[in-house]
N, C-alpha and C positions, 0 to 999 in steps of 0.2 A: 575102763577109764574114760570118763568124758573127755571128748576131742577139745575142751575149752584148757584143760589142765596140762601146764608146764614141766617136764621135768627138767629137772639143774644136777649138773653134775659140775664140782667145783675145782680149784689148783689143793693140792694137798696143801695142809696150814704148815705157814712161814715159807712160802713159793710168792712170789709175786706174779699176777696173775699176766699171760704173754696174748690174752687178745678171748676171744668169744665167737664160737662157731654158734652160730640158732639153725637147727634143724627140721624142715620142711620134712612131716613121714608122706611116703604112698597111700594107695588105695587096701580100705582096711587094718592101716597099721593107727598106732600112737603111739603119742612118745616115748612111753615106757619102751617099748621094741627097743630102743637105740641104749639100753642101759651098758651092754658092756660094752660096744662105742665109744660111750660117752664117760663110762668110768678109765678108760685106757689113754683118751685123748684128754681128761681133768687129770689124772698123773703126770702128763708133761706139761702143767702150768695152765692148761687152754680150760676156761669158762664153757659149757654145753648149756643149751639150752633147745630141748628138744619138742616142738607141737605138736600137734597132731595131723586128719588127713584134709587140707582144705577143700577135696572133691567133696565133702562129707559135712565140712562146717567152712562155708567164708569166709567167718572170723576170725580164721587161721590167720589170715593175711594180713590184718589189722593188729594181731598179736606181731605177728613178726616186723611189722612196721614200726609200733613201740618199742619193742626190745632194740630196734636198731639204733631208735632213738636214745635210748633210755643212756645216761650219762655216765651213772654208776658201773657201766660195764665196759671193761677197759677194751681198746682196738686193738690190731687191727678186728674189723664183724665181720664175719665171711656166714653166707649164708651155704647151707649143704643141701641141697635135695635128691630124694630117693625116688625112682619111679617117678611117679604124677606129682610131686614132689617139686621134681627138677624142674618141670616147665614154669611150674611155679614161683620157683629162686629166679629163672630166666627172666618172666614175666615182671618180677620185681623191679631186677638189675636193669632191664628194657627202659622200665618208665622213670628211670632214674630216682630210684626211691633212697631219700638220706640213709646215709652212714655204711650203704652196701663197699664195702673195701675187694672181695673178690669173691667167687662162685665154685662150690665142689659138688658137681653134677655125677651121680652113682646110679646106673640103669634107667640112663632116658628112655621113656616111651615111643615108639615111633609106628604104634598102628595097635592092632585088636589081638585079643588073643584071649583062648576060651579052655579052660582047663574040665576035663570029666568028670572028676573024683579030686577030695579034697588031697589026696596022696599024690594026685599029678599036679595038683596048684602046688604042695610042699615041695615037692622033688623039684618045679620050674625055678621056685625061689630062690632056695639055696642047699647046699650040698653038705651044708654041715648041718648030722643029726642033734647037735644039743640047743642050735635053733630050730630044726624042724621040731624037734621036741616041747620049746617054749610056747612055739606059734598054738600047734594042738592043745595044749592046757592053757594056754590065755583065752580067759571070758571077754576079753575088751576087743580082741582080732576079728577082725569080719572076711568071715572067710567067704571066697567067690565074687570079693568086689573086683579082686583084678580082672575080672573079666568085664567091668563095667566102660563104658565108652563114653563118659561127660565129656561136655563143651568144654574142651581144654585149651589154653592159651596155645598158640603158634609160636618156635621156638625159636623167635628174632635176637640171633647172635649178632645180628649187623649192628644192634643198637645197644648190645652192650660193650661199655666201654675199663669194665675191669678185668685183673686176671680169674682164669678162670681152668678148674683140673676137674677134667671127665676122666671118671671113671668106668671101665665096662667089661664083662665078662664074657669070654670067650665064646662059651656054651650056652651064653642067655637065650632061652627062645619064647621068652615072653614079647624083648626089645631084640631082633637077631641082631650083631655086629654089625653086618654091613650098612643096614641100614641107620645104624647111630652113628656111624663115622662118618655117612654121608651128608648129615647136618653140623657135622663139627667140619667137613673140609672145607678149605680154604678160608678159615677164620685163625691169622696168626693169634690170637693171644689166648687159643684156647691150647691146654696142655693135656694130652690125650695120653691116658697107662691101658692097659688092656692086660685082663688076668686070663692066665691059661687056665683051662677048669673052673674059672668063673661063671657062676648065673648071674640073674637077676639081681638078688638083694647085696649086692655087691661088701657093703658095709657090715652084713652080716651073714655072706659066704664062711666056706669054710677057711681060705685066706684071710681070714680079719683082721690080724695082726699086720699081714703084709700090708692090707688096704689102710692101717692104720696108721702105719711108719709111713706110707707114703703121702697122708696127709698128714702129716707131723712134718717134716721133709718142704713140702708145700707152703704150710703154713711160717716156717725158719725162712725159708728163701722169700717171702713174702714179705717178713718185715724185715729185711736186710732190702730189700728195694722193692720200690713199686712195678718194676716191669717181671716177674717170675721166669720169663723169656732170658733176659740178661742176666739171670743170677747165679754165682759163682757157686760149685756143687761144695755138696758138704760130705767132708768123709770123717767117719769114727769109726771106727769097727767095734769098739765099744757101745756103740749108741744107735740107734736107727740107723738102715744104709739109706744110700742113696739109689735113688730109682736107677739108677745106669746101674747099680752093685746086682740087679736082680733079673738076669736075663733069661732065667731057667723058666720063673713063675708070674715076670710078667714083662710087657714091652713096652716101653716108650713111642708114641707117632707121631712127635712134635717132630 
């Protein structure tokens, strides 16, 4: 799939649409990677709009600058990035780029990391086989970029000023933990989940669904106010928990 092409995943018809995530992929991926993402978050009303890898094409960035612009797409826009991804959404929100409303960071990058065999890039990613299954039969996946080291933005939380929910998996040892958490401490408006048994691809770990309510969750508390920090929890037992409901499989470090 050329890195230029868009996927959309839409609100189911006669939903009115509750806002438009645009999805920054890592290194290697595009946008098709984020389909069953993106088809789980278009069920609860939310617009996807997912690009490709900007380490890979620039243009990335210029797409995602349109889309945010673009008018037809209802707010709140939150931009999501994965991997090399994330600096990238950061990078955005940094330079104060229109219509950014708030940031969902999933396996920040935080140094180098060089996998053997395509079966230990697999295994680093994510822990569920019916993505490690997709990644090996997708022609458009480049495999062994993760191990590539571009000239990547520096991840200046100081200078953004939306909310913002980092994602991160426990067992990542592409991005280790301690060291993502060490870029998100002492920035109050960032809101930090941490999965147990989580890798890398967080989004499409074996948890996905979990990762998925909790930006569903996210994005609820997001348009009921602009501080995500001060937002009043939401309980259904019927419907998505709330991140406090889930302390087996993942933790809150706000």
């Amino acid at each position: 799939m050329p890195s230029s092409s868009v996927s959309s995943w839409d609100e189911p018809e006669g939903l009115a649409a509750r806002g438009t995530l645009i999805v920054l992929a890592g290194r290697g991926e595009h946008g098709g990677v984020y389909e069953r993402f993106g088809r789980r978050i278009g069920f609860d009303a939310y617009r996807v709009r997912a690009l490709g890898d900007p380490t890979a094409d620039p243009a990335v960035l210029e797409q995602a600058a349109k889309l945010l612009a673009d008018e037809s797409l209802p707010g709140p826009k939150v931009l999501v990035g994965s991997d090399t991804g994330a600096l990238y959404a950061l990078q955005l929100a940094a330079e104060r780029t229109a219509g950014v409303d708030a940031l969902i960071l999933a396996g920040l990058p935080t140094g180098t990391w060089t996998a053997g065999s395509w079966e230990e890039e697999a295994a680093a990613r994510t822990a569920c086989p019916t993505h490690q299954g997709r990644l090996t039969g997708d022609p458009g996946f480049r495999r062994g970029a993760i191990d590539g080291t571009p000239d990547l933005p520096a991840p200046r939380l100081d200078l953004v000023h939306v909310p913002v929910l980092a994602l991160h998996g426990k067992d990542d040892t592409i991005s280790p933990l301690d060291r993502a958490l060490s870029v998100y401490d002492g920035h109050a408006g960032v809101h930090t989940v941490v999965f147990h048994g989580g890798r890398h691809d967080v989004l499409n770990d074996a948890l996905h669904r979990t990762a998925a309510a909790t930006v569903v969750l996210f994005l609820e508390r997001l348009r009921l106010t602009s501080d995500v920090r001060e937002a009043p929890e939401i309980h259904d037992a019927g419907q998505t928990p709330s991140i406090r409901q889930l302390p087996l499989i993942a933790q809150e470090l706000t």
